[in-house]
C-alpha positions as CSV (number, residue, x, y, z in Angstrom):
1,X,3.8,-10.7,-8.7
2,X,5.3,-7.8,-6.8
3,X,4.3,-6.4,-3.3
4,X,5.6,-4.0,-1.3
5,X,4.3,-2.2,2.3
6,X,4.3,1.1,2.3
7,X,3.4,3.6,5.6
8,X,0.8,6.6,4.1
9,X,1.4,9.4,6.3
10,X,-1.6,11.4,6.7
11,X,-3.2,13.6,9.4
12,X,-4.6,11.5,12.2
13,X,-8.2,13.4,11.6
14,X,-7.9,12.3,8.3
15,X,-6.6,8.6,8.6
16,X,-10.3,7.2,8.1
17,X,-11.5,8.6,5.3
18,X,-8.3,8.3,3.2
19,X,-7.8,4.8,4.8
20,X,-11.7,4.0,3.3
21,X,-10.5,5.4,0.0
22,X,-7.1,3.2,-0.1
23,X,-9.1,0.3,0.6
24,X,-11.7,0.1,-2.3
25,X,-8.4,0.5,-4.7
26,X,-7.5,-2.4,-6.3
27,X,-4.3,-4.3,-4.9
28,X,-4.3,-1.9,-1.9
29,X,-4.9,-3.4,1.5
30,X,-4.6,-1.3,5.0
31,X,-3.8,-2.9,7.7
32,X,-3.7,-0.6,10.5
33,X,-1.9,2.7,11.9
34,X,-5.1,4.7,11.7
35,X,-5.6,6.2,14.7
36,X,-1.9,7.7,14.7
37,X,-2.4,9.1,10.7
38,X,0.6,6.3,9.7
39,X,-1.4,4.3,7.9
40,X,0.4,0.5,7.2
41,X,-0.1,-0.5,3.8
42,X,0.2,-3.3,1.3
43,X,0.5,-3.0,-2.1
44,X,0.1,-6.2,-5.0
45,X,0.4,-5.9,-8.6
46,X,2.2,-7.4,-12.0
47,X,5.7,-5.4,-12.6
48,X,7.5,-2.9,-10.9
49,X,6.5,0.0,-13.0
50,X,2.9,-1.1,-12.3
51,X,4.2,-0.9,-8.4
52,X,5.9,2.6,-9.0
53,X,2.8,4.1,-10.5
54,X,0.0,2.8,-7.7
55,X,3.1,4.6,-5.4
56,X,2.7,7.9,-7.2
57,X,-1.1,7.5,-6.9
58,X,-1.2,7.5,-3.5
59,X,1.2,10.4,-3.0
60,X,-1.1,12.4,-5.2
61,X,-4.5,11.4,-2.9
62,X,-5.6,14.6,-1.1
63,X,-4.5,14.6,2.8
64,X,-1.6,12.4,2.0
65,X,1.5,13.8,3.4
66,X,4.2,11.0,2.6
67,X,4.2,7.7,1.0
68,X,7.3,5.8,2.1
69,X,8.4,2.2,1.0
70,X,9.3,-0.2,4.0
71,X,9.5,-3.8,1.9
72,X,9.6,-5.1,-1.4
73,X,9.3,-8.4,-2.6
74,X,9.0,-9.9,-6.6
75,X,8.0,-13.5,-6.6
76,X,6.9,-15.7,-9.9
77,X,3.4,-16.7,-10.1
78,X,4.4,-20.1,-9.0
79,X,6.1,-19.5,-6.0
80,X,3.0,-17.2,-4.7
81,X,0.5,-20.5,-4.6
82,X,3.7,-23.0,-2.6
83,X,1.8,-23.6,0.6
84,X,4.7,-22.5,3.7
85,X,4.7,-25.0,5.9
């Protein structure tokens, strides 16, 4: 499993909308920055390619200005379901 957070720079008048549209993607979570267009965003999925491609996705969504990576993380199925205590 791979996940990253990304920030989704967008124009603040258009943070909502795009921020709906994000949300009903699959593996795509936002988690705030809407009010300031910077929108903070997670991203899950199986392989990096996989990862590189929902990137590109995003960058292509009308109204998006930027799509920057912040963190990146590739854990085994196994180590996602250990309980942090």
């Amino acid at each position: 499993m791979n996940i990253c957070s990304v920030i989704v720079s967008v124009k603040p008048e258009n943070a909502p909308k795009i921020s709906d549209l994000l949300n009903e993607m699959a593996g795509v979570d936002v988690f705030g920055g809407v009010p300031e267009g910077k929108l903070i965003v997670t991203l899950e999925d199986e392989g990096e390619k996989a990862l590189a491609d929902k990137m590109a996705a995003l960058n292509d969504i009308k109204g998006v200005i930027d799509v920057a990576m912040i963190y990146h993380q590739e854990e085994d199925d196994a180590a996602m379901e250990e309980e942090i205590v």
